[in-house]
C-alpha positions in Angstrom: 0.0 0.0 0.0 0.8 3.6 -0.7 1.8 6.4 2.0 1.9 9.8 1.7 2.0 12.1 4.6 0.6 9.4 7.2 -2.4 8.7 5.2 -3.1 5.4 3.7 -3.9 5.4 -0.2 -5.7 1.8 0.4 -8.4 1.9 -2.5 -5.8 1.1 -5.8 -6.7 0.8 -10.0 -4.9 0.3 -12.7 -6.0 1.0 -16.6 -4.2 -0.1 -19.4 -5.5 0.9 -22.8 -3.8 -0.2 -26.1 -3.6 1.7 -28.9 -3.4 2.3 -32.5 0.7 2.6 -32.8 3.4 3.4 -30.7 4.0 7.0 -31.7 0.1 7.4 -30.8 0.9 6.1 -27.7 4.1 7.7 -26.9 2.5 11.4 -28.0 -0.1 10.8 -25.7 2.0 9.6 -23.3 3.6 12.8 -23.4 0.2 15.0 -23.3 -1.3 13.8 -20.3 2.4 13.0 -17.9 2.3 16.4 -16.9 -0.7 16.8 -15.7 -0.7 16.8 -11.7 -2.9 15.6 -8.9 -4.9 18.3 -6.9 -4.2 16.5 -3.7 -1.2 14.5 -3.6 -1.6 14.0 -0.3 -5.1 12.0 -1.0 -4.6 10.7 -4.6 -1.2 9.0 -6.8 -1.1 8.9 -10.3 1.8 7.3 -12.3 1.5 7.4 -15.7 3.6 4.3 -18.1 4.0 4.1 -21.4 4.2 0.2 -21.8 5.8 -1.7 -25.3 3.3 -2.3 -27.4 1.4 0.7 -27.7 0.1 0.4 -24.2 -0.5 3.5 -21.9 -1.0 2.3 -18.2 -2.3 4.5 -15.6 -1.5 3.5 -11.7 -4.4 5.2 -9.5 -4.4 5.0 -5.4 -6.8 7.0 -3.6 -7.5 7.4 0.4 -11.1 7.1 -0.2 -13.4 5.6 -3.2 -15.0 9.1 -4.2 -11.4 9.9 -4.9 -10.4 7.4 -6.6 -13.5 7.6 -8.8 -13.3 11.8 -9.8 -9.4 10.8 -10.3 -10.0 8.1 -12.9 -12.8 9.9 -14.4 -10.4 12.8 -14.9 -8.0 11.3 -16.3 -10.3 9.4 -18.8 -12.0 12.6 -19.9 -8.2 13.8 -21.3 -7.8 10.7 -22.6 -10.6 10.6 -25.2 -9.6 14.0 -26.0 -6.3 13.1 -27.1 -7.2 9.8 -28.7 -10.1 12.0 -30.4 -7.1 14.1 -31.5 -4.8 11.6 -32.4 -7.4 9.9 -34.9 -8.3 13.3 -36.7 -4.6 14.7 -37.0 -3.2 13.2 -40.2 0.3 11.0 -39.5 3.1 13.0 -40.2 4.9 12.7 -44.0 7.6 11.1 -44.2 9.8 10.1 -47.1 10.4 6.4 -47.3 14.0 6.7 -46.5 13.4 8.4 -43.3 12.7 6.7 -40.1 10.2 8.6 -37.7 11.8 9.8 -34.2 10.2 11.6 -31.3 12.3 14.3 -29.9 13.5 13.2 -26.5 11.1 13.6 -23.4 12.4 13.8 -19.9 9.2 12.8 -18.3 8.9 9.7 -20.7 11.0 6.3 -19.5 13.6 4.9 -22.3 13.5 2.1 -23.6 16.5 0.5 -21.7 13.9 1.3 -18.5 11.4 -1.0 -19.7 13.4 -3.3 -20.5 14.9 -3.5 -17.3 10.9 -3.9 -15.7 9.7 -5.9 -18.2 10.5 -9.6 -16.7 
């Protein structure tokens, strides 16, 4: 269980929702990381970006109605930025040019999951 500031964060969830590629995923990824808890005292977030085009979200929560405006949140920014990822065309690229993402702080290398991955 989770501690923060002597208050247990007993009530726990975890989300993982595939999608369409992993540039998707990893711009995503990068859209909703920065967005903080109100109470970090009361709630945890941790935000993954898993292989496979997988975004995981880690919720705890000291109570349910917590937990539950949390998730909700977070889903509501969610379906804005998969409703923005499916309109957006995909960038053009020549055929001789692999895609790259500039480099994120926030988001874990690849060597990281790696590392967690078994």
């Amino acid at each position: 269980l989770l501690h923060a500031r002597n208050m247990a964060l007993v009530h726990e969830m975890t989300l993982r929702v595939p999608l369409k590629s992993e540039r998707i995923a990893a711009a995503i990824y990068d859209a909703l990381v920065v967005d903080e808890e109100v109470q970090p005292e009361k709630v945890r977030k941790v935000l993954l970006l898993r292989p496979g085009a997988i975004l995981e979200v880690q919720f705890a929560a000291a109570e349910w109605r917590l937990l539950r405006v949390a998730s909700s949140s977070f889903l509501e920014y969610l379906a804005v930025a998969v409703r923005c990822a499916n309109v957006l065309p995909p960038p053009r690229m020549s055929q001789d040019v692999q895609p790259s993402l500039p480099p994120n702080p926030a988001r874990p290398s690849e060597e990281a999951h790696m590392s967690t991955a078994g």
